[in-house]
N, C-alpha and C positions, 0 to 999 in steps of 0.2 A: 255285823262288820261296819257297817255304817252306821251305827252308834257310837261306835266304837273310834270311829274315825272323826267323827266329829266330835266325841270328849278328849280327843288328843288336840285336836287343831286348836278347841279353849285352852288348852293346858298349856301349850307352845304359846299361843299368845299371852295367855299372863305371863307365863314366862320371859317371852320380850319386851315385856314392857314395866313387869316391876320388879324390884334391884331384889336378891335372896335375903338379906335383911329385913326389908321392906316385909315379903312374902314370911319370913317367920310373924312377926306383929302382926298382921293381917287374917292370920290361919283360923281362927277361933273368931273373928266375926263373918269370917267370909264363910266359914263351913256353917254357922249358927244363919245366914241371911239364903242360903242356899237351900238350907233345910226348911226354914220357914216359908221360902217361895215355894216349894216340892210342894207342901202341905197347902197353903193357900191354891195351887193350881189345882192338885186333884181335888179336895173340897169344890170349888168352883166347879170343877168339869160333871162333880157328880150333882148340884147343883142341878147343873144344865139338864142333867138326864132324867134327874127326878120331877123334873116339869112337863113330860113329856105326856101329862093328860091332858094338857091344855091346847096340846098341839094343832088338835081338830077346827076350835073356834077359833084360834089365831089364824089360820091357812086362811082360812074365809077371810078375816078382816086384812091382812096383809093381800091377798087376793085384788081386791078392793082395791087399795093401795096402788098396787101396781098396775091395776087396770086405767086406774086416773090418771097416772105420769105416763105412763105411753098415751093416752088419750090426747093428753096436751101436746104429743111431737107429730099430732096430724094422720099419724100410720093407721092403716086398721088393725085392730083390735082384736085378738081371738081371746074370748074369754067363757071357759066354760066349767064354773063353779060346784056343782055339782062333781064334777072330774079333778078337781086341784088344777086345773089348766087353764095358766093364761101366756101370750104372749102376742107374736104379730104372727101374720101371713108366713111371713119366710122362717121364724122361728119361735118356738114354744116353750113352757118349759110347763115341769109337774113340781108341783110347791109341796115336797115332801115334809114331814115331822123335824127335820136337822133345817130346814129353810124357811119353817115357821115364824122364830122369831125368838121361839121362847128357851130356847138353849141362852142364848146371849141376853137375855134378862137375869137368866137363874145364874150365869156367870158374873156379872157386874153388880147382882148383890153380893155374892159373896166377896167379890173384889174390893166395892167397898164396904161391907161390914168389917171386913179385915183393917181398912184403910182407919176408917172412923174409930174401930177399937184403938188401935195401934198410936193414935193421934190424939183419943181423946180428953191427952191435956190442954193440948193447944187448939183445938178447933170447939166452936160455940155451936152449942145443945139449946136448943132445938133445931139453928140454922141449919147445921149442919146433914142434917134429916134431907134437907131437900134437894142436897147432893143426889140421893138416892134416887127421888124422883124423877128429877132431868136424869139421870142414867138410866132408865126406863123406859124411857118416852123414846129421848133420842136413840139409844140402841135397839129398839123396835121401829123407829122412821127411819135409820141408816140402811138395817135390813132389807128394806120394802124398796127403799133405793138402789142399794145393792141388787137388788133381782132384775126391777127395772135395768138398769143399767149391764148386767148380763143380759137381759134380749134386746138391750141395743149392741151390746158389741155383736153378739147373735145375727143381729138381723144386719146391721149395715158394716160390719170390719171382716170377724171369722167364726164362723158354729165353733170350730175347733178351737180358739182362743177360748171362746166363750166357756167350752165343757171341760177345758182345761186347768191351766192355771188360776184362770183370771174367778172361776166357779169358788175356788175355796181360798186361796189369798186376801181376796178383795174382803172376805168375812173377819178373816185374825186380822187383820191390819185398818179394817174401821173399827171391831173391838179396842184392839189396843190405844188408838189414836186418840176415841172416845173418853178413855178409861183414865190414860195419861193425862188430856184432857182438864177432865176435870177435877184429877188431883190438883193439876199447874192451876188451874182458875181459883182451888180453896187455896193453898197456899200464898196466893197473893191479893184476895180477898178480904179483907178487915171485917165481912159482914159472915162470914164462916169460920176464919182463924184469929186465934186470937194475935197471935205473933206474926200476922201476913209482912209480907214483904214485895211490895209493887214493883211489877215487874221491869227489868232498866236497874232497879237499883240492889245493890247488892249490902253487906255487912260485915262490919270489920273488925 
């Protein structure tokens, strides 16, 4: 039912917003870019999943990680490696296989393998290779932030924020951001696209 109610609420809003006309013309790219997003998401998500041996030495390294950035706010530290356990005094957390790191690697390859295929008339090979990199790096340091910054709300706002909302939002919305990201920066690029267009300025 709640699937259900929010495939209606998209449908009422296209609906208010573009003319039946319009919505004929439109039918066959927007079913054809729907489909292709269906497909690049679950790729991606199984991605994530089939990375899930690596889960174990990432823990540790993200571990790590996050023992350094709380280190730097002064608090004491509980850090106990052996256990996937790190956080402060007033709150901990357990750095499970889904908070490794490595779901959100195996997703932003396929994000941008997608991306890079899809583009690669207009984006420059080899440059454009290194897109993939920084989307590696950074979506494994966002991560370790992400955790961080869960045992600070943990520890100084609300445990309940923390294991709530703020636990799995705060993961799709630095994904996405990242992701977006660094399409916006090939796109305007000249040393990734070939066709960039600087951002401010538009084409007419």
């Amino acid at each position: 039912l709640w699937a259900a109610a929010a495939l209606c609420a998209l449908l009422f809003w296209l609906a208010a917003v573009v003319p039946p006309s319009a919505a004929r013309a439109l039918r066959k790219p927007l079913v054809r870019a729907l489909a292709g997003g269906l497909v690049v998401g679950v790729v991606a998500l199984l991605a994530g999943a089939s990375t899930s041996v690596l889960w174990r030495p990432m823990s540790m390294l993200t571990l790590e990680v996050v023992a350094f950035l709380l280190d730097l706010t002064g608090h004491e530290v509980i850090y106990v490696p052996q256990e996937l356990i790190v956080g402060t005094s007033a709150f901990e957390v357990y750095v499970d296989r889904q908070c490794a790191g490595y779901e959100g690697i195996g997703m932003i390859t396929v994000m941008l393998g997608f991306y890079m295929f899809y583009f690669r008339k207009s984006l420059r090979f080899p440059n454009a290779l290194l897109l993939w990199v920084i989307g590696v790096v950074v979506i494994w340091i966002s991560n370790s932030v992400r955790i961080a910054a869960l045992i600070g709300v943990g520890t100084w706002i609300s445990p309940e924020i923390a294991e709530g909302g703020f636990h799995s939002a705060a993961g799709w919305l630095l994904f996405c951001t990242i992701t977006l990201a660094l399409v916006a920066v090939s796109r305007q690029s000249g040393w990734f696209a070939r066709d960039a267009v600087p951002a401010g300025r538009g084409s007419f």
